[in-house]
N, C-alpha and C positions, 0 to 999 in steps of 0.2 A: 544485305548481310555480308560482313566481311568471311572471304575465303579461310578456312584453318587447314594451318601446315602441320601435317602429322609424318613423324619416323617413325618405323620400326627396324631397331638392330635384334639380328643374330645370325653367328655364324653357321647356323644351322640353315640352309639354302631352303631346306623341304618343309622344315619347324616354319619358316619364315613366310614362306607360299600361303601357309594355312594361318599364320597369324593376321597376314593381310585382306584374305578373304573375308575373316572373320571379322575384322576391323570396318571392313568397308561393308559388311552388312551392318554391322549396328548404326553406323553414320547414315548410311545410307535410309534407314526406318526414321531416322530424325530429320530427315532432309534438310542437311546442312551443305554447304557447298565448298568442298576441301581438297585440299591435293594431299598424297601418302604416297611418301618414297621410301623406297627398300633400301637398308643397307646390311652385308655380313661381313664387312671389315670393320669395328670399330674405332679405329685409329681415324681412316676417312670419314667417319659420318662424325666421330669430334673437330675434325678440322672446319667441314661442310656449316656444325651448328654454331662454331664460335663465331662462323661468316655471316653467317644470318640464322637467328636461332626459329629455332620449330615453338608454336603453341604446346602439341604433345607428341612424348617420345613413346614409345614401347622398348622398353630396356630389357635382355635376357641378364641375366646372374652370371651367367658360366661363359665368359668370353676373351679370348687369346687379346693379349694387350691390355684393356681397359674393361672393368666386367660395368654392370649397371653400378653398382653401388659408389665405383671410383669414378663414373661420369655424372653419377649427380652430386657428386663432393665437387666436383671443378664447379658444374654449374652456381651451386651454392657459393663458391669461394668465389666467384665472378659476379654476383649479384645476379645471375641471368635468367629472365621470367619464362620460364619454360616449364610447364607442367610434366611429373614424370611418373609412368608406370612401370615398376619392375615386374617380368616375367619370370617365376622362379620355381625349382621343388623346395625351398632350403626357407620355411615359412621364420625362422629364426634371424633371420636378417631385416624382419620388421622393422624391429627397434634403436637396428642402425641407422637405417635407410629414413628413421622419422628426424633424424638430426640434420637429415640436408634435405629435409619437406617432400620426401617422396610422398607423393598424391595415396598410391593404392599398392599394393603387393597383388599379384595373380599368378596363381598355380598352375604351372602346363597344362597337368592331368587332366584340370578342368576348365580349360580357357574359355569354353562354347558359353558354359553357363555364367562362370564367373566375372568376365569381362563386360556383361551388358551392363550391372553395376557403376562401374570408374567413367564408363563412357558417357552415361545420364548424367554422372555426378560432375560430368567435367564441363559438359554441354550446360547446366544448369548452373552451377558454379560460380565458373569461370569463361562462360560466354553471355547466358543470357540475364545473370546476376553478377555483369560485373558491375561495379559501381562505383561512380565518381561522385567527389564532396566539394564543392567551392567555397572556401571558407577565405574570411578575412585576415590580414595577418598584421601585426602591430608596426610594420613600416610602408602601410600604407599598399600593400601588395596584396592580389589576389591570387588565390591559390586552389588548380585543380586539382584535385589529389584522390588515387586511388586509395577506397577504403581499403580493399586486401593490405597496402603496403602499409597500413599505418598500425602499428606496433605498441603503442600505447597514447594515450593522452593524461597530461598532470595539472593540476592547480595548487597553485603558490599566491594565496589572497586572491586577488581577483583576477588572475592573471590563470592565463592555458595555455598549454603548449604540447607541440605533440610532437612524437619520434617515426619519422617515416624510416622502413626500411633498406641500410644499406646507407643513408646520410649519417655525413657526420657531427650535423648540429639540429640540437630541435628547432621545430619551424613555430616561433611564438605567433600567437593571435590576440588579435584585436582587443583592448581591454572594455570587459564591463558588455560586453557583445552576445555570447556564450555564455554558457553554466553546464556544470559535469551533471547532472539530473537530466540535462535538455541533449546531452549527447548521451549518455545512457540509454535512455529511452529511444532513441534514431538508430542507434547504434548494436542493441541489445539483439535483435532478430539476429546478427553479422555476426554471431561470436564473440562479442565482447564482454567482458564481466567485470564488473565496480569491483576489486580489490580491497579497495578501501578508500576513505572518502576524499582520499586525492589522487588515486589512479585508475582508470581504464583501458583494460586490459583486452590485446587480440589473442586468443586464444591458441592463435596458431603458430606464434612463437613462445610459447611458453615452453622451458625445457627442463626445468625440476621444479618441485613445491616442496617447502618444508614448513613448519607448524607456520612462522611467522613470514614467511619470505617466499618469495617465488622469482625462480630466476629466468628470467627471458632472453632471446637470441633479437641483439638489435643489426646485429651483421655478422656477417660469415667470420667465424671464430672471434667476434665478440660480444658477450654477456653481460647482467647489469642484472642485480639482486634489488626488488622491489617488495616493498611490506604490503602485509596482508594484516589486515582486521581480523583480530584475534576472535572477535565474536564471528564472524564471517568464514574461520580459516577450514574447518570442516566442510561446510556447505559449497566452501568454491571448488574443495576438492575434489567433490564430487560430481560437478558440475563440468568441472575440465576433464574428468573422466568419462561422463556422459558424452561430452562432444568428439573428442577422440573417438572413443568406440562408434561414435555413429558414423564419423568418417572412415573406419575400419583402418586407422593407425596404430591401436594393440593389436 
């Protein structure tokens, strides 16, 4: 079982003490095998992460130089797979914080309770549901590919292709190989939703819905408006509202 590197910042020395205990009890009940290092300068623990980034951070809100929500905007603008929990009183920065894929928001007041939550969900997630796809691709190449990163898949006749996140070109597949029904169905447990009958959609870049369209994040400050099945358009709404709130992203 590979080790996970976890940080917590704040410049709060004594906040920080107790956030680490608390951290290292919950890992600890999971028995996973992990290193967590402290930091209360955030300036050094962005220098430390761009050098070698952390699995998971613990971000405070309130912090001289860099607060949380402006280190997971670098991270996002960087492509950089680091899972991030902000530590905050200030529950209105949610909705910021979902546009650079902050994982979970957690409230000081009630760290003890609220924090076993992020940490199951992280361990479950994004350790022991991570999951890799080997797919064929139309020049003869094969291809690992993490499902988190893939962003959507489309068919154009018989042909599929799909948009990994952070690339700049989609990765076509094998023709005549695949069918959007046979990836639906593989795929549908993961978050994903049929848009419409030539899109499949990761849910977790989805960043507005309107009647016919939904616009997704295919990389850090760029977006791509994809149609929605007018008969469908209600139902996905709700359905990507279900999934959010069950990740506790509203």
């Amino acid at each position: 079982m590979p080790m996970i590197r976890i940080a917590a910042v704040d410049d709060d020395s004594i906040f920080l003490q107790e956030l680490k205990d608390i951290i290292s009890l919950q890992i600890d009940n999971h028995q996973y095998p992990y290193k967590l290092d402290l930091y209360n300068d955030s300036e050094i623990f962005l220098e430390c992460l761009l050098k070698t980034p952390y699995d998971l951070v613990f971000l405070d809100m309130d912090m001289p130089k860099y607060d949380g929500i402006s280190i997971a905007k670098k991270l996002s603008a960087q492509n950089i797979d680091t899972t991030v929990i902000i530590v905050t009183e200030h529950e209105h920065y949610a909705r910021v914080g979902y546009r650079y894929h902050v994982f979970r928001f957690v409230r000081k007041g009630y760290l003890a309770e609220e924090i076993q939550e992020p940490i199951k969900s992280f361990l479950s997630e994004k350790v022991n549901m991570k999951h890799n796809i080997i797919l064929n691709t139309d020049n003869g190449m094969v291809k690992n590919i993490e499902l988190s990163k893939i962003v959507y898949l489309v068919s154009v006749g018989h042909y599929i292709s799909l948009k990994e996140y952070g690339s700049a070109d989609n990765i076509n597949l094998i023709s005549g190989k695949y069918t959007m029904n046979q990836f639906e169905s593989q795929f549908e447990p993961y978050g994903f939703l049929r848009i419409h009958k030539s899109y499949l959609v990761n849910f977790r870049y989805v960043v507005k819905i309107q009647y016919d369209k939904m616009t997704i994040s295919e990389s850090a400050g760029i977006y791509k408006a994809l149609p929605i099945s007018h008969k469908k358009s209600s139902d996905i709404r709700k359905k990507v509202d279900l999934l959010f709130r069950k990740e506790d992203r509203l």
